[in-house]
C-alpha positions as CSV (number, residue, x, y, z in Angstrom):
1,X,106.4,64.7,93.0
2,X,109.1,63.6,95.9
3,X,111.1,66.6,97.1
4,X,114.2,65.3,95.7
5,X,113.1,65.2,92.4
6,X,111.2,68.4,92.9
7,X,113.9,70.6,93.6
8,X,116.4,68.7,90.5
9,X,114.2,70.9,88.8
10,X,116.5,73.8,89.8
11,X,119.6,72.2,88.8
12,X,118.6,72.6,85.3
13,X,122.1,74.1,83.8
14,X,120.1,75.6,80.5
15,X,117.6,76.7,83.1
16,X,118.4,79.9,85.1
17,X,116.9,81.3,88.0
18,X,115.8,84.6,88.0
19,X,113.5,86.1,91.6
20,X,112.0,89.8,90.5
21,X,110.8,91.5,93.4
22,X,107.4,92.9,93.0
23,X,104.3,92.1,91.7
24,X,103.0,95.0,90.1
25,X,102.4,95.3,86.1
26,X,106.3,96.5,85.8
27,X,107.6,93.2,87.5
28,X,104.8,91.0,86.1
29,X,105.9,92.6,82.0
30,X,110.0,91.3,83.2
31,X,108.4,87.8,84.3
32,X,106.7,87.5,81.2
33,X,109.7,88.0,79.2
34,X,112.2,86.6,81.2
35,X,109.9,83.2,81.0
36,X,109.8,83.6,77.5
37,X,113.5,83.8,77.5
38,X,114.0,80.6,79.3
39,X,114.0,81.4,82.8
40,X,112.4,79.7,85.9
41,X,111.1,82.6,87.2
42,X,109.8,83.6,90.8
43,X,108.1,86.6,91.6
44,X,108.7,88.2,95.5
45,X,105.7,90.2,96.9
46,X,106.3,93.4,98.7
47,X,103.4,95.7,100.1
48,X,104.1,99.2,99.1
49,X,103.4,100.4,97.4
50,X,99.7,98.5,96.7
51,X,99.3,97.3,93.5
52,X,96.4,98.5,91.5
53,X,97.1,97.6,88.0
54,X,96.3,94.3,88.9
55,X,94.9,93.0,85.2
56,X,97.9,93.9,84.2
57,X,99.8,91.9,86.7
58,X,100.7,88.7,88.4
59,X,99.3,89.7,91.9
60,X,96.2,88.6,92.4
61,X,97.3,84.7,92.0
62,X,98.6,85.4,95.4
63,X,94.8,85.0,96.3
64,X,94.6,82.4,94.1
65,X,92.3,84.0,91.7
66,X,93.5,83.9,87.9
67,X,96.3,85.9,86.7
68,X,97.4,85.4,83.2
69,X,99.2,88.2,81.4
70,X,100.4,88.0,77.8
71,X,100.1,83.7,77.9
72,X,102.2,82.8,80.6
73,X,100.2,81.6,84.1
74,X,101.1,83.7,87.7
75,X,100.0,80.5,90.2
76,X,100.7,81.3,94.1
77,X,103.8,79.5,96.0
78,X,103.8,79.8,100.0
79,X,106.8,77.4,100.3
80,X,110.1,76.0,98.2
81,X,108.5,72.7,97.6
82,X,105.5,74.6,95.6
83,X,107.8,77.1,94.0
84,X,109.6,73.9,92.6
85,X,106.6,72.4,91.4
86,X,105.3,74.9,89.9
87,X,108.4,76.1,87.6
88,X,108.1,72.4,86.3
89,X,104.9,73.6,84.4
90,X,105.2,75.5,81.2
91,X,104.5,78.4,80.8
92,X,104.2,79.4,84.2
93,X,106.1,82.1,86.9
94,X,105.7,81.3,90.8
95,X,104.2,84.2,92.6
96,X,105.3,84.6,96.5
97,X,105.0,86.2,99.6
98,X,108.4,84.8,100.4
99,X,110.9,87.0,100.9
100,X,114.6,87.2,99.2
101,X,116.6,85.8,101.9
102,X,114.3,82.9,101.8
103,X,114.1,82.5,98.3
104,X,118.2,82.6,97.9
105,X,117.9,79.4,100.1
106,X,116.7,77.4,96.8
107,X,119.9,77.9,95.0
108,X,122.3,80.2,93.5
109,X,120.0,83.2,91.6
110,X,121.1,84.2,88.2
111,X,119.5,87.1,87.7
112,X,117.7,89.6,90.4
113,X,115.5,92.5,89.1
114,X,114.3,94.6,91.9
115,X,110.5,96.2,90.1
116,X,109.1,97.4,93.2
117,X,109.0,100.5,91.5
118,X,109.4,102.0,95.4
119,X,110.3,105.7,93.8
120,X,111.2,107.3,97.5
121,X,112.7,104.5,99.4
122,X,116.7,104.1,100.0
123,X,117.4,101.1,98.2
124,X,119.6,98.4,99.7
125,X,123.3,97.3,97.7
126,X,121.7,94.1,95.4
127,X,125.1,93.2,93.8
128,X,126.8,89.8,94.2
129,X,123.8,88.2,95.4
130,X,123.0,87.0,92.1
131,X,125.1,86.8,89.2
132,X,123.3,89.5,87.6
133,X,121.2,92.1,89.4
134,X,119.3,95.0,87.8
135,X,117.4,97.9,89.3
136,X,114.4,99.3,87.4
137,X,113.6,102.9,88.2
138,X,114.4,105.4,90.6
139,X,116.9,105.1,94.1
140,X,119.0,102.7,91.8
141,X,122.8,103.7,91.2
142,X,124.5,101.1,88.7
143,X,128.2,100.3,90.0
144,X,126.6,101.4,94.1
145,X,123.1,98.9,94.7
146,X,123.0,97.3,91.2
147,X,125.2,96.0,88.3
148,X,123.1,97.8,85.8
149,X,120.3,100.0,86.2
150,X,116.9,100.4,84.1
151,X,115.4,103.8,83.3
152,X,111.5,103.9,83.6
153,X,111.4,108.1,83.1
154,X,108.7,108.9,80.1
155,X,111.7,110.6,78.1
156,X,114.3,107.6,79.1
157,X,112.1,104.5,79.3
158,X,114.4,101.0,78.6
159,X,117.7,103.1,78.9
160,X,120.6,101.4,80.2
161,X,122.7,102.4,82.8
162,X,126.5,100.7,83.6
163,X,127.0,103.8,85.6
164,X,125.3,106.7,87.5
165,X,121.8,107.1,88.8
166,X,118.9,107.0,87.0
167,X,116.4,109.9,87.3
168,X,114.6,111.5,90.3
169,X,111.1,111.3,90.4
170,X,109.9,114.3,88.3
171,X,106.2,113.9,89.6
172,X,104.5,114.4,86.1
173,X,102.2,111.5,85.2
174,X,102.3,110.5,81.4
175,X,99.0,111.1,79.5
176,X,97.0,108.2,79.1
177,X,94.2,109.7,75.8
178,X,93.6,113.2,77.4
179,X,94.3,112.4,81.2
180,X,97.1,113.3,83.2
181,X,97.5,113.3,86.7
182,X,94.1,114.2,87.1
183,X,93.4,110.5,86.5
184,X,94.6,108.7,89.5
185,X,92.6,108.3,93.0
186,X,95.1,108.8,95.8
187,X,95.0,108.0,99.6
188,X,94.4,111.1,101.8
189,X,94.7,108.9,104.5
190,X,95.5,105.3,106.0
191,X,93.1,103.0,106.8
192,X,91.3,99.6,105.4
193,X,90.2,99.9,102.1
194,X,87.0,98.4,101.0
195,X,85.4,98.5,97.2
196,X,83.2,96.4,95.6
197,X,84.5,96.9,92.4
198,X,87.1,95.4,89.9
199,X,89.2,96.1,87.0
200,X,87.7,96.7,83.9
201,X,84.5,98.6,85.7
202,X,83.0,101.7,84.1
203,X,82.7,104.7,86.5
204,X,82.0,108.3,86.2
205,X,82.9,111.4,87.5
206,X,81.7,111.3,91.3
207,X,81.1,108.4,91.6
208,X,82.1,106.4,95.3
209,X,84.2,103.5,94.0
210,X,85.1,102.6,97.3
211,X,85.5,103.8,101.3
212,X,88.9,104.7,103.1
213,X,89.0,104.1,106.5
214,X,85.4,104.5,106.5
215,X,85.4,107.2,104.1
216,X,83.6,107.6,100.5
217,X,86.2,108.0,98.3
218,X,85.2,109.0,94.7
219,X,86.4,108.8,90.5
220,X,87.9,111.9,89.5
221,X,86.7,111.6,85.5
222,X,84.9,109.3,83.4
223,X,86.4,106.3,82.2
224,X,87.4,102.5,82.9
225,X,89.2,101.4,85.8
226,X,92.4,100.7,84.9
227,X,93.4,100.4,88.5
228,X,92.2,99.5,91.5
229,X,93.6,98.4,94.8
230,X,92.5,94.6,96.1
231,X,89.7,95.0,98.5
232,X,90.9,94.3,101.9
233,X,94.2,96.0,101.6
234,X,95.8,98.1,104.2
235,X,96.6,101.3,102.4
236,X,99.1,104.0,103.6
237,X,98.8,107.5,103.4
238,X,99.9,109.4,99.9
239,X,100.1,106.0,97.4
240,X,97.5,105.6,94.3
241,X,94.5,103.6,95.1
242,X,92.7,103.7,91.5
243,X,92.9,104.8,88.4
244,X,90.8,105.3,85.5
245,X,91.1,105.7,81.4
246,X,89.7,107.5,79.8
247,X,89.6,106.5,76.2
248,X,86.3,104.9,75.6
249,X,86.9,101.7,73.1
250,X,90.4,102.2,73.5
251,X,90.8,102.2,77.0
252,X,93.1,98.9,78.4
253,X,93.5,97.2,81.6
254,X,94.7,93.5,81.1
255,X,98.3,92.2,79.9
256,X,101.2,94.4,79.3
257,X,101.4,97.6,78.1
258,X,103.9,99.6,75.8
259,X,106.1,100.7,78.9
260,X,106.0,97.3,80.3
261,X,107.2,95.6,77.1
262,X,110.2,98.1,76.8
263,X,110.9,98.0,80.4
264,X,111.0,94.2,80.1
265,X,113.0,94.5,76.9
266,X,115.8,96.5,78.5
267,X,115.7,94.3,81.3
268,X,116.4,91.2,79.1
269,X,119.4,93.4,77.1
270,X,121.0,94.2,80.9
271,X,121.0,90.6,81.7
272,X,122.9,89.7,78.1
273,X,125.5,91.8,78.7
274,X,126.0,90.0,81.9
275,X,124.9,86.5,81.3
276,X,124.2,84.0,77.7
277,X,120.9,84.0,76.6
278,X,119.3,80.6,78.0
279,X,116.4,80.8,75.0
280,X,115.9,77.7,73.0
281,X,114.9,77.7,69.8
282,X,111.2,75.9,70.9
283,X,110.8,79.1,73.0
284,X,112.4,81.8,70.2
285,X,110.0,80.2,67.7
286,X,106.8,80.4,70.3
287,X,107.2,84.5,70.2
């Protein structure tokens, strides 16, 4: 496809562009949606933290391996041109390592959703660089570094916010069956870590799912890994690594979950209030 006609593509006026920073199962449950909703959508990689939901998430198309979640396609992008082509395929979200200040060179955003899900980082002022911008999480004030702000708290999740902060990290992990906190593997270092295993494996207690700067680092309980960090990745000091459920049959690691779909939800609301709903009825009628 010539560039010229390529990036028409974007000119699209029922069409809007939407860029969601991150690529973690939070970011990858608004792409789904938004793309359901009519949107080109491109999603911005950021490093930390690592993601380790990754069934669950468009993130590992940035190694070009398969990521579908919930019937819409994650295919990696490393310049405009392949952006372009790509949001000219149904059913499909671009998937970048290219920043924001790069990506704002395609054309005017509609809508930026910042899903990094970065819980202790200062967050920088988003507003007026798209015509709607929503922060999902923590470090977001609505009316300060976004128009309107998402709350992802356990007791708050999809709760809009047109003013104030949303809540401080409370440091309680939701129970997943009977598992708490007691289910995730954390990083007691940095270093390179390696692990020959994927989502979806079955682990028990003890066992080494993978080394840490050269050291064996274990699963806490029984269960399936829900979560795993990519092997390869450069892991900091203090973020999750893994994480396992425990809930036998029941457990889940691919396409969105509950808290994803209401995050997403909210998401979509926020961006009504701010901009008309691009859906067609082809799209309304598909989901």
């Amino acid at each position: 496809m010539p560039e010229a006609q390529t990036f028409r593509l974007f000119s699209q006026p029922n069409r809007p562009l939407a860029v969601v920073l991150g690529t973690n199962e939070i970011a990858s449950a608004v792409a789904v949606r938004l793309a359901w909703d009519g949107y080109f959508v491109i999603l911005s990689h950021d490093s930390h933290p690592p993601v380790i939901r990754r069934g669950m998430a468009f993130h590992d198309a940035l190694y070009d391996d398969v990521a579908k979640v919930d019937g819409i396609e994650g295919r990696r992008a490393e310049s405009l041109l392949e952006i372009a082509v790509l949001l000219g395929r149904p059913g499909c979200v671009a998937v970048t390592r290219l920043q924001l200040t790069e990506l704002m060179a395609v054309r005017a955003l509609d809508a930026l959703i910042d899903a990094r899900m970065q819980k202790y980082h200062a967050t920088p002022d988003l507003r007026r660089i798209a015509r709607a911008t929503v922060g999902l999480g923590p470090s977001f004030v609505a009316g300060v570094n976004c128009d309107i702000a998402v709350e992802t708290h356990p007791d708050a999740t999809g709760r809009l916010l047109r003013a104030g902060a949303t809540r401080a990290p409370d440091h309680v992990a939701r129970r997943l069956g009977r598992a708490g906190s007691e289910r995730f593997v954390y990083a007691d270092r940095a270093g390179s870590w390696r692990t020959p295993l994927d989502i979806g494996a079955r682990v028990f207690k003890g066992f080494v799912i993978g080394h840490l700067d050269g050291a064996a680092v274990r699963a806490p309980i029984d269960g399936f890994l829900r979560g795993i960090a990519r092997d390869g990745t450069d892991i900091p000091f203090g973020v999750k690594i893994g994480e396992l459920d425990p809930r036998g049959r029941g457990a889940k690691w691919t396409g969105t979950d509950e808290r994803g779909r209401a995050i997403a939800e909210a998401t979509v609301r926020a961006l009504r209030s701010r901009i008309a709903s691009p859906v067609s009825a082809t799209v309304a009628a598909a989901h």
